[in-house]
C-alpha positions as CSV (number, residue, x, y, z in Angstrom):
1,X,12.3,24.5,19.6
2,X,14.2,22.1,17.8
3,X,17.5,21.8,16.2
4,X,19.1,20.7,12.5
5,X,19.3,17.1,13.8
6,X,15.5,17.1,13.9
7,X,14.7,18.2,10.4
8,X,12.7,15.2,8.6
9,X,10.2,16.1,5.5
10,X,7.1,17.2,6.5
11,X,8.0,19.1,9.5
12,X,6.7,22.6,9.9
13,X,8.8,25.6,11.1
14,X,8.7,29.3,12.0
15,X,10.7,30.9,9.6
16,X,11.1,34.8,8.8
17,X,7.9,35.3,10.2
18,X,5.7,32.7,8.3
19,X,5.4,28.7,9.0
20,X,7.1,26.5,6.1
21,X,7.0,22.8,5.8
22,X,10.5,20.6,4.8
23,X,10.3,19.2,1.9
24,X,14.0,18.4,1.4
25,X,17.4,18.1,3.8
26,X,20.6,17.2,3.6
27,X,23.8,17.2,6.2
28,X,27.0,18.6,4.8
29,X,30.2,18.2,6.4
30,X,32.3,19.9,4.4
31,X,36.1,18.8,4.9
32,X,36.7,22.7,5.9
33,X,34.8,24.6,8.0
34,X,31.4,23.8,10.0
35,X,29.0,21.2,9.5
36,X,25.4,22.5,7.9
37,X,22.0,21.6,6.6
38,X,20.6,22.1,3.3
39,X,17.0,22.2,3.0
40,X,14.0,23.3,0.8
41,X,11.2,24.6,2.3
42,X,7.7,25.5,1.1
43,X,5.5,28.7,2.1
44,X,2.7,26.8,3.9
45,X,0.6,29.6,3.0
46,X,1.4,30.7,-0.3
47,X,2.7,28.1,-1.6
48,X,6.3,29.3,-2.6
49,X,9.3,27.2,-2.5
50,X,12.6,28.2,-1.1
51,X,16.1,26.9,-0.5
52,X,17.4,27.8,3.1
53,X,21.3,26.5,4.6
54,X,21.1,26.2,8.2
55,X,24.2,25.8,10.4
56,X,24.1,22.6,12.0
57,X,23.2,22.8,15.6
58,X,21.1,25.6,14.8
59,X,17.8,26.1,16.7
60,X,14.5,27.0,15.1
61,X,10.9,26.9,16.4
62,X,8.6,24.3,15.4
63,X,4.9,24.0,14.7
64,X,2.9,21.7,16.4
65,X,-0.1,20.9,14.0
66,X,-3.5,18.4,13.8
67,X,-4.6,17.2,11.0
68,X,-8.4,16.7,10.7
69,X,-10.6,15.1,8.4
70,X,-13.1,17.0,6.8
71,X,-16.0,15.7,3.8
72,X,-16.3,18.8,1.1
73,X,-19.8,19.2,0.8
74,X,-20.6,21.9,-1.4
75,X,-19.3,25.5,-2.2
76,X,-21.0,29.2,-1.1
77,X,-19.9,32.5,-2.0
78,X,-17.9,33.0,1.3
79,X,-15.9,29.9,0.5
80,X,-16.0,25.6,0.9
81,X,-18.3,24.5,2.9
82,X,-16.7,20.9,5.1
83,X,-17.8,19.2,7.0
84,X,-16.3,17.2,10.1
85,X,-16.1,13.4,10.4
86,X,-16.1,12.9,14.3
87,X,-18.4,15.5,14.8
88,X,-20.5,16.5,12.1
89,X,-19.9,20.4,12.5
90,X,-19.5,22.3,9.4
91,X,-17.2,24.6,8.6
92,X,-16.7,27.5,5.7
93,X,-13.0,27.4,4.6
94,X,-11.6,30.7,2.1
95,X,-11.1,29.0,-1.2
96,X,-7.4,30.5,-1.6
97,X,-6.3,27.7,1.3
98,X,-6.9,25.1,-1.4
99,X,-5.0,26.6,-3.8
100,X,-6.4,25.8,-7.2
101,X,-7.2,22.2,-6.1
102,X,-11.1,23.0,-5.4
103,X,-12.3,22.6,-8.8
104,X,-11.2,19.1,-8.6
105,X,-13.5,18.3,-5.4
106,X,-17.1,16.6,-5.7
107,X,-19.6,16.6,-3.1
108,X,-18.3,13.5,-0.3
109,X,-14.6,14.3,-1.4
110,X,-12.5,13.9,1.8
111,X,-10.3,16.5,2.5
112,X,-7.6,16.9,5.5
113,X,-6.6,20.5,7.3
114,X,-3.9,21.3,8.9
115,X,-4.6,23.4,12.2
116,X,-2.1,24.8,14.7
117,X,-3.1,25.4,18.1
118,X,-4.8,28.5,17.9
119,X,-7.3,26.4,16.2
120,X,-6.0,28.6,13.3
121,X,-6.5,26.9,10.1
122,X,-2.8,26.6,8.2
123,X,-3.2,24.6,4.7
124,X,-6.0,22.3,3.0
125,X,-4.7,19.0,1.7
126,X,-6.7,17.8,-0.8
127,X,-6.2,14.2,-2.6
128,X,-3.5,13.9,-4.8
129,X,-5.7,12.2,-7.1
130,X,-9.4,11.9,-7.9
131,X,-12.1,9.9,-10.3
132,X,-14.2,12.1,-11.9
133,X,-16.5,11.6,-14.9
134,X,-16.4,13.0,-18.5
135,X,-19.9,15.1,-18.9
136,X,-18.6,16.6,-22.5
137,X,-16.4,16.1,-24.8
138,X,-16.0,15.4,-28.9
139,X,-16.2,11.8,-29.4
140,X,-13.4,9.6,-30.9
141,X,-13.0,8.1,-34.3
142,X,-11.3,4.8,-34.3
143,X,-8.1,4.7,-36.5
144,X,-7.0,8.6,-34.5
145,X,-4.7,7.1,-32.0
146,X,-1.9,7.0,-33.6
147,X,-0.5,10.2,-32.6
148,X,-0.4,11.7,-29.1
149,X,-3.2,14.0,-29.9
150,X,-5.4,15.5,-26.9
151,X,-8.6,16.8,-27.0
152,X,-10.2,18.9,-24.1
153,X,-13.2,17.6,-21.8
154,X,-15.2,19.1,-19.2
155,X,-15.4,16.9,-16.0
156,X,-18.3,16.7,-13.4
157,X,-16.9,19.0,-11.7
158,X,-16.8,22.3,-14.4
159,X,-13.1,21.9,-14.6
160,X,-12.1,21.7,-18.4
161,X,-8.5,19.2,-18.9
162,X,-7.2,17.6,-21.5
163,X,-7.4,14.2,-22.5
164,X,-6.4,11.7,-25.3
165,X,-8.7,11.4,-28.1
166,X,-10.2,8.1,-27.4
167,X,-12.0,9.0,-24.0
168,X,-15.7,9.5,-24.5
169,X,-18.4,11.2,-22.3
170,X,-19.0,9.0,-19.2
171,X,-16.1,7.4,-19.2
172,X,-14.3,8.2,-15.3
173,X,-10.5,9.6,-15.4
174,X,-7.4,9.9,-12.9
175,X,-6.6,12.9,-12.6
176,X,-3.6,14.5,-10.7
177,X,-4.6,17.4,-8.5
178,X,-1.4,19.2,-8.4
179,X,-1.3,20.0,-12.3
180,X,-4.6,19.7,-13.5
181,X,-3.3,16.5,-15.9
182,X,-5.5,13.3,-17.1
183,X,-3.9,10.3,-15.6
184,X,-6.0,7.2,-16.4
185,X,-9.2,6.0,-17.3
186,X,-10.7,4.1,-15.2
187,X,-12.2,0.5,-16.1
188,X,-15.9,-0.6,-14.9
């Protein structure tokens, strides 16, 4: 159990029945009435975000999580398939925990869970950002770069973004795992 004076991001609670991670908090003292706590919180599970105000003081049960480091290896019909990097044990994870973020994995990607102490899987955390190679795309004509024109290019992975007209097939891109968007291309 903890109270309001222990809320910092990234700590996980038991709220209405479902665990929920801060992701933003902020004491009020209003000049009438009783201190409280703003804070947004996001569904550890589906993903959701929601604004809660707590009355300062009040209690609320925490989460005591691990995180573990896992190495994606490849992906089966009952899910991901990681692996474990103290111990080598692999592991078939549901592809709904990585919300989306799996088609942006190649084989040796490294991957971090979240588990409670029921050795219950909570969330996958996958890299923010990843390198991955252009296998097809149009090519581009010098002299079109003027504009701010995108064209769209299937990566090594299957996923199709897309990018600005003067990436080619082979070049390798940054791209952002939480909304699917080209970043940078990366130089040799």
């Amino acid at each position: 159990m903890a109270d309001t004076s222990d809320f910092r991001n990234g700590l996980i609670i038991k709220f209405k029945n479902d665990l929920y991670t801060i992701t933003e908090f902020q004491h009020v003292k209003p000049g009438k009435g009783g201190a409280f706590v703003r804070t947004t919180l996001k569904n550890m599970k589906t993903g959701k975000v929601l604004d809660n105000t707590f009355r300062a003081g009040e209690s609320v049960e925490t989460v005591r999580v691990e995180r573990r480091k896992y190495q994606y290896l490849f992906k089966e019909a009952a899910g991901l398939v990681l692996m474990d990097n103290d111990t080598y044990e692999q592991l078939t994870v549901a592809e709904e925990m990585f919300g989306g973020g799996e088609q942006y994995l190649k084989e040796g990607e490294s991957v971090e869970l979240l588990v409670d102490d029921n050795e219950q899987i909570i969330n996958v955390e996958i890299p923010i950002h990843v390198e991955l190679e252009v296998i097809e795309t149009e090519p581009g004509f010098k002299g079109n770069t003027a504009t701010n024109a995108m064209k769209p290019a299937k990566l090594q992975t299957g996923v199709t973004i897309n990018v600005p007209l003067f990436i080619n097939e082979g070049d390798k891109l940054k791209v952002d795992t939480r909304s699917g968007q080209y970043m940078e291309r990366i130089k040799n």
